[in-house]
C-alpha positions as CSV (number, residue, x, y, z in Angstrom):
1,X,5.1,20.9,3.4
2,X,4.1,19.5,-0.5
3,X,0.6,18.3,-1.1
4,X,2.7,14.7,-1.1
5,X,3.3,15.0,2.2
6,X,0.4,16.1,3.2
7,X,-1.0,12.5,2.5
8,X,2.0,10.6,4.1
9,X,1.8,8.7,7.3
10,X,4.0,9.3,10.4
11,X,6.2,6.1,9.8
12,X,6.8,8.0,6.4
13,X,5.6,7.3,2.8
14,X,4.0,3.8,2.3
15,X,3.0,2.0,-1.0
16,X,-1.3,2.7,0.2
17,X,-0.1,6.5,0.5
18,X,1.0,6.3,-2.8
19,X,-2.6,4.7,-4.3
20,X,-1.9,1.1,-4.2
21,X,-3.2,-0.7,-0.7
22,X,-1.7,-3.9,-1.2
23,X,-4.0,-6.0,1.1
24,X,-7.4,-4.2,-0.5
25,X,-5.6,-5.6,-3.8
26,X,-5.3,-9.1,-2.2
27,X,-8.7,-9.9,-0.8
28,X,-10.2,-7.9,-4.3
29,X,-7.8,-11.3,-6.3
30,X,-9.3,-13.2,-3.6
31,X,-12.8,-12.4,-4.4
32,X,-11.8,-12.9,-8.4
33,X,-10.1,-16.0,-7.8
34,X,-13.3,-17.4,-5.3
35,X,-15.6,-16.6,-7.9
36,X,-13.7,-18.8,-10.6
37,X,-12.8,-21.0,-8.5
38,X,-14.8,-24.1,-10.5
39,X,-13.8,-23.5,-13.6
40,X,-10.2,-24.1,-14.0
41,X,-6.8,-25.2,-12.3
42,X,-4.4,-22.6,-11.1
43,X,-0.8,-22.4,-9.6
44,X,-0.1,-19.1,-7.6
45,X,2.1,-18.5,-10.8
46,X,0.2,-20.1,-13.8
47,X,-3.4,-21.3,-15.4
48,X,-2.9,-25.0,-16.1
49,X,-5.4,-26.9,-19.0
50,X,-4.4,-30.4,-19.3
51,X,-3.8,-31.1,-23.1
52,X,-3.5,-34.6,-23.8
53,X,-0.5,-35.8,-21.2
54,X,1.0,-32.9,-20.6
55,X,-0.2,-29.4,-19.2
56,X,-0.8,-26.3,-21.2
57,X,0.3,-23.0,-19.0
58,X,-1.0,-19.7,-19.1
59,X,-0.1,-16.3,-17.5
60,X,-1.2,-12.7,-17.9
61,X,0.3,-9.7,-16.8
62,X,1.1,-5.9,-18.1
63,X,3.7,-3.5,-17.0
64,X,1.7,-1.2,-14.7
65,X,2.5,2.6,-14.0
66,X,6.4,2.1,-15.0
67,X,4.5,2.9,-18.0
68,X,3.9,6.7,-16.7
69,X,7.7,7.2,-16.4
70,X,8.3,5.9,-19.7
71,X,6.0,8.7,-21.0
72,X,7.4,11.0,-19.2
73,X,10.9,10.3,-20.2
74,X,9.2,9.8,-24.0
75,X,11.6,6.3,-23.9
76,X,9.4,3.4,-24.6
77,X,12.0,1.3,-25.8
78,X,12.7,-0.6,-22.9
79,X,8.9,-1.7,-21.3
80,X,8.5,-4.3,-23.9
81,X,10.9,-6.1,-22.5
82,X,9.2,-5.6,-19.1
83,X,5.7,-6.7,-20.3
84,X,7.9,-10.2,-21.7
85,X,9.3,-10.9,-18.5
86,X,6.8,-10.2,-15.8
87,X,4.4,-13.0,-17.6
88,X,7.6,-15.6,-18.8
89,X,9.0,-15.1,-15.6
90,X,5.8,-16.6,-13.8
91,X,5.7,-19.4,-15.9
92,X,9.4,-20.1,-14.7
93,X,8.3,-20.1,-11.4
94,X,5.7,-22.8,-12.4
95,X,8.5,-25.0,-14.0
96,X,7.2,-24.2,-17.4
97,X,9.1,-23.0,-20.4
98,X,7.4,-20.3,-22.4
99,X,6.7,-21.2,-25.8
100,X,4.4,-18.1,-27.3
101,X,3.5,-14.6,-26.3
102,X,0.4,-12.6,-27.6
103,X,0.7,-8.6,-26.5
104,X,-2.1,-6.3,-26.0
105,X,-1.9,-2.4,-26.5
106,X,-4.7,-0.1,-26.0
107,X,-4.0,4.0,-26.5
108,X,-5.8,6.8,-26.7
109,X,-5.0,7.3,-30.0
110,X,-2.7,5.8,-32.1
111,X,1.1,6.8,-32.8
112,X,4.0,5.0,-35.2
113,X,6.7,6.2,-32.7
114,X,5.3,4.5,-29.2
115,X,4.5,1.2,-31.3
116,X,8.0,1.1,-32.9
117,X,9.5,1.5,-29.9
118,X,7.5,-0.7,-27.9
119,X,7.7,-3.4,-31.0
120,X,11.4,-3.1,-30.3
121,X,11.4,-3.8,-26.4
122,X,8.9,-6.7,-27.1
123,X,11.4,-8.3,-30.0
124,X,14.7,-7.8,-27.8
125,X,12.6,-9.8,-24.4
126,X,11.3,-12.8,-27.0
127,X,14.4,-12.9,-27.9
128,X,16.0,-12.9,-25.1
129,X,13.3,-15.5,-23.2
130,X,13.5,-17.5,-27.0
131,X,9.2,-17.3,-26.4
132,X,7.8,-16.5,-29.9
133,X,5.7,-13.3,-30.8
134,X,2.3,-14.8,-32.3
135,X,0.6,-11.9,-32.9
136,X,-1.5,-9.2,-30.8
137,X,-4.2,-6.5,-30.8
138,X,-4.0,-2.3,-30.8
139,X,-7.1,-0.9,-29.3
140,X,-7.8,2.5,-30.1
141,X,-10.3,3.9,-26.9
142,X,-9.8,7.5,-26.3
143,X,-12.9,7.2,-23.9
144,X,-11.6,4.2,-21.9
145,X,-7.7,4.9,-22.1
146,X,-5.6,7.9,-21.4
147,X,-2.8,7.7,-22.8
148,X,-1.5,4.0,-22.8
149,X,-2.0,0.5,-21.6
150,X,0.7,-2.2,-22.3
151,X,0.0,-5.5,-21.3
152,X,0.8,-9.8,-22.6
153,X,-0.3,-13.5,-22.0
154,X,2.3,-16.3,-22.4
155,X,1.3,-19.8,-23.0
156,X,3.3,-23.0,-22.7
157,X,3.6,-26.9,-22.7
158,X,5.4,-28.7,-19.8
159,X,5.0,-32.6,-18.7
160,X,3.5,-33.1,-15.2
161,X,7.3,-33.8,-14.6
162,X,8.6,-30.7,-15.4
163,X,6.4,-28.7,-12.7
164,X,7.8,-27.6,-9.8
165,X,5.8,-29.4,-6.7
166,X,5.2,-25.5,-5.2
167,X,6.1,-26.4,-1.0
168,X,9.3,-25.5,-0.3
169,X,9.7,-28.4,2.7
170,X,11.5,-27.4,6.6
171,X,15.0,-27.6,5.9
172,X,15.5,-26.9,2.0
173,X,17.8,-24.3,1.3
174,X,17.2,-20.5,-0.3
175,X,18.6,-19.4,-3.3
176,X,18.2,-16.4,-4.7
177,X,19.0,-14.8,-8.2
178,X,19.7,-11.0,-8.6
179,X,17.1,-8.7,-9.7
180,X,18.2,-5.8,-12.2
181,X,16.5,-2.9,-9.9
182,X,12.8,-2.0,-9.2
183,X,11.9,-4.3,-12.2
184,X,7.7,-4.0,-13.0
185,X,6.2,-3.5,-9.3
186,X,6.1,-0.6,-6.5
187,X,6.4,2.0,-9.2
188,X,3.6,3.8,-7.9
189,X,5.6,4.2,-4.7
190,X,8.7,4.9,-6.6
191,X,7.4,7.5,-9.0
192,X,5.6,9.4,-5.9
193,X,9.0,9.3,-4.0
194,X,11.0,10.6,-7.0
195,X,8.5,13.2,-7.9
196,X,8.2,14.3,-4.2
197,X,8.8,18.3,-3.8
198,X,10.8,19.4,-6.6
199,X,11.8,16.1,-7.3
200,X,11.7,14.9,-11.2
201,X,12.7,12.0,-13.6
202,X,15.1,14.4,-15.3
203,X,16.7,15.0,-12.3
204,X,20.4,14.0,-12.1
205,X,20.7,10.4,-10.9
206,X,23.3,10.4,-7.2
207,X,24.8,7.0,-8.1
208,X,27.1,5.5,-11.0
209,X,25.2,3.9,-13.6
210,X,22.1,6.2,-14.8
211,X,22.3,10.1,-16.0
212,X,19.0,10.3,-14.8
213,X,16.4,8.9,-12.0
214,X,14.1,7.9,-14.9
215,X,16.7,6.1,-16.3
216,X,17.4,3.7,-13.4
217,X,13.7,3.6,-12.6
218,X,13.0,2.5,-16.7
219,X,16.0,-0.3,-16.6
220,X,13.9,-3.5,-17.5
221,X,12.9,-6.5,-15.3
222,X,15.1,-9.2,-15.5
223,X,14.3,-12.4,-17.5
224,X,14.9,-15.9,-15.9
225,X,14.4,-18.1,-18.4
226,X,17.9,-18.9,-18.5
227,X,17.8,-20.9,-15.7
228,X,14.8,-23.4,-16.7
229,X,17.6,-26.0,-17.4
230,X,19.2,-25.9,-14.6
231,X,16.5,-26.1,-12.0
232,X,14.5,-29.1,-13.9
233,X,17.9,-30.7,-13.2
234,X,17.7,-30.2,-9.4
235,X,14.9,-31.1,-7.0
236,X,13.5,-27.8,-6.9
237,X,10.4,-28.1,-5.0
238,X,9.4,-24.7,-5.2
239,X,10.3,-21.1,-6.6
240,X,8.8,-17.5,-6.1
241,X,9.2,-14.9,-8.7
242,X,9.4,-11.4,-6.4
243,X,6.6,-9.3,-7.6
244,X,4.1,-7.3,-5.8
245,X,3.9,-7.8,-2.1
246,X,7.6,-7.5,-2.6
247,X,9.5,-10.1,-0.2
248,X,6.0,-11.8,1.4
249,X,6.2,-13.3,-2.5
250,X,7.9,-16.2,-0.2
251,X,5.0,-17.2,1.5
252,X,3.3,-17.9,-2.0
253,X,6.0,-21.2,-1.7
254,X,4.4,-22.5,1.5
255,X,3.5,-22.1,4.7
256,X,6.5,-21.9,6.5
257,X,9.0,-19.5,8.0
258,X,11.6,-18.1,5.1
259,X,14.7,-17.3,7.3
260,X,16.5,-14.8,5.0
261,X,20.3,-14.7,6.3
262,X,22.1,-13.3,3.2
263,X,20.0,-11.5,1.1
264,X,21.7,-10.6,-2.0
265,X,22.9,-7.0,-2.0
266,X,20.0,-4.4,-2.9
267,X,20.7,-1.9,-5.7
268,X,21.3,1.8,-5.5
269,X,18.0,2.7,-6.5
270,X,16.6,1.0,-3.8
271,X,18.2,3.3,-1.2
272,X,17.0,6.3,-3.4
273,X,13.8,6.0,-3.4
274,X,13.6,4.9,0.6
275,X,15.9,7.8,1.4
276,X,14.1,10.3,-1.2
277,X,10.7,9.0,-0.1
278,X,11.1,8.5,3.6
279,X,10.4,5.1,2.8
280,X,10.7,2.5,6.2
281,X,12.6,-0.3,5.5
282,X,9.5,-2.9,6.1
283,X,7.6,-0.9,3.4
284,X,10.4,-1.2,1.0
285,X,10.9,-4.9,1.7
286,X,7.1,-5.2,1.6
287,X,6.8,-3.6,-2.1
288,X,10.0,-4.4,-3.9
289,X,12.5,-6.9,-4.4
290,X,15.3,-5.3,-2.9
291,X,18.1,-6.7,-5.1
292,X,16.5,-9.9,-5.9
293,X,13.8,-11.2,-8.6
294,X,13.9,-14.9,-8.2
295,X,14.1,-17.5,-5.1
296,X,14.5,-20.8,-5.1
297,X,14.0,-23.7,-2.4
298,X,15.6,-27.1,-3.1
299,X,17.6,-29.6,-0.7
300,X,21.3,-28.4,0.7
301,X,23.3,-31.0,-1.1
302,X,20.9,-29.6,-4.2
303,X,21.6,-25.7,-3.6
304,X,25.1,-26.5,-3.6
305,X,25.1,-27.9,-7.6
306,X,22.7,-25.3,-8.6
307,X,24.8,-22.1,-7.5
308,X,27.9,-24.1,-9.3
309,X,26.6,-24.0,-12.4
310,X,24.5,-20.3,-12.2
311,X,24.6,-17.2,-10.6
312,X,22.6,-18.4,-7.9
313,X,23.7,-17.8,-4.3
314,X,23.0,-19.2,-1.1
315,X,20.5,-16.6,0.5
316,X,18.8,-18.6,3.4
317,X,16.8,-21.6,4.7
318,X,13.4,-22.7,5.2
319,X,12.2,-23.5,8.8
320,X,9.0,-24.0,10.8
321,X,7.1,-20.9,11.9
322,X,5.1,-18.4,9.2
323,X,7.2,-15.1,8.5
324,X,9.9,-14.0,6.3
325,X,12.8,-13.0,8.5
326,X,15.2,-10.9,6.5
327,X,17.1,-7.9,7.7
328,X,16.1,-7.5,11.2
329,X,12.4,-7.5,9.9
330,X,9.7,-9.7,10.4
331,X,7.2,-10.0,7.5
């Protein structure tokens, strides 16, 4: 038995196995959040400052230990864009269109080739999200850091109008968007599972798409800024960006059961690290997105408009209770 296993529970590998114990994290925001609590106004996606007659939106966030699999692959190229999206993709969520982005890099000492190729996976996501680059810091902290520490804040202006009320209500309808992969959460799981035994990044990849594992675990998180105009068109009354906590992200929208019929298809990857890991199927719905990044609840006659004009499909529906119910599982 490997020293991975070893550590493993009986139900097989679980995200708190692999370092992270998702409801220590919780209650530890909790605490953060309690203690702040009187100081400003927050959304479970956004920091809102009102500025004159409209709201000025914040959110932070960094690309966690994907990071470690970029260094191991020595591909940086592709994180950037991860960094953009994990904190323009909350401010989606919100309602709010990004406007500016401010990166902060701290390394245990410095090097032209990781900050080129990170410069060029932060250009290609501003870019892509049309949020401009205004700047950032390098910290050198050989002391504090090992190795490297990527992470971004995103700031932007919305009207009181344009933010999403955040309760989905009984009745509205799911939709859900497609996710590109893991995206920027679970890696710790997903590195432990792919490095379990003999197991490396390098390895040959057992699906179409990728040469390698590292290269399917290193394709970047999906950017939804795209569909901004299309959802201040409908009455969207709330959305979830599927993060950490995986599919409970739902519950962020309300208090309410989130009855999951279709779920969108998962990706290959997905079954490679639950089949590679001995991953159970409520822990992998638990940590990742399975196949989708971005849920939406809005009326029926609503739903029906918004998956016309995007790539939105119908995924589920919103009734009393307080679970998601997806897959035969109840979270």
């Amino acid at each position: 038995m490997s020293e991975d296993a070893d550590t493993e529970s009986e139900e097989g590998m679980t995200y708190a196995d692999a370092g992270v114990d998702i409801d220590a994290s919780e209650a530890a925001t909790a605490a953060l959040v309690d203690a702040v609590a009187d100081v400003g106004n927050t959304t479970d996606y956004a920091g809102l400052v009102p500025v004159g007659d409209q709201y000025l939106a914040l959110a932070t966030d960094g690309v966690g230990t994907k990071l470690l699999v970029a260094e191991a692959m020595a591909d940086y190229s592709t994180v950037g864009i991860d960094c953009i999206a994990m904190n323009v993709n909350d401010l989606v969520a919100a309602g709010v269109a990004p406007d500016a982005f401010v990166d902060y890099l701290a390394v245990d000492e410095p090097s032209e080739t990781l900050t080129a190729q990170l410069g060029e996976g932060l250009a290609a996501g501003a870019e892509e999200a049309e949020v401009a680059l205004v700047g950032g810091e390098t910290a050198v902290m050989p002391e504090v850091v090992n190795g490297f520490d990527l992470a971004g804040t995103v700031a932007g202006l919305a009207d009181e109008d344009d933010l999403f009320p955040g309760d989905a209500r009984v009745g509205d309808a799911l939709v859900g968007f497609a996710s590109t992969g893991i995206h920027s959460n679970g890696l710790t799981l997903a590195r432990r599972a792919a490095t379990r035994g003999e197991g490396s990044y390098h390895d040959d990849y057992p699906y179409e798409g990728y040469e390698t594992v590292g290269e399917a675990l290193l394709e970047p998180t999906r950017l939804y800024t795209y569909l901004l105009s299309h959802l201040r068109e409908r009455d969207v009354h709330a959305a979830a960006h599927v993060t950490g906590g995986g599919w409970t992200n739902l519950s962020r929208m309300g208090e309410h059961e989130y009855d999951v019929t279709d779920p969108l298809p998962a990706q290959d990857v997905f079954t490679f690290v639950r089949e590679r890991g001995d991953v159970s199927d409520e822990e992998m719905h638990r940590t990742f997105n399975m196949g989708t990044g971005f849920v939406v609840a809005l009326p029926e006659a609503e739903a029906e408009t918004l998956i016309a004009e995007t790539d939105g499909e119908r995924v589920g529906t919103v009734r009393d209770g307080d679970s998601v119910e997806i897959r035969g599982l109840s979270l």
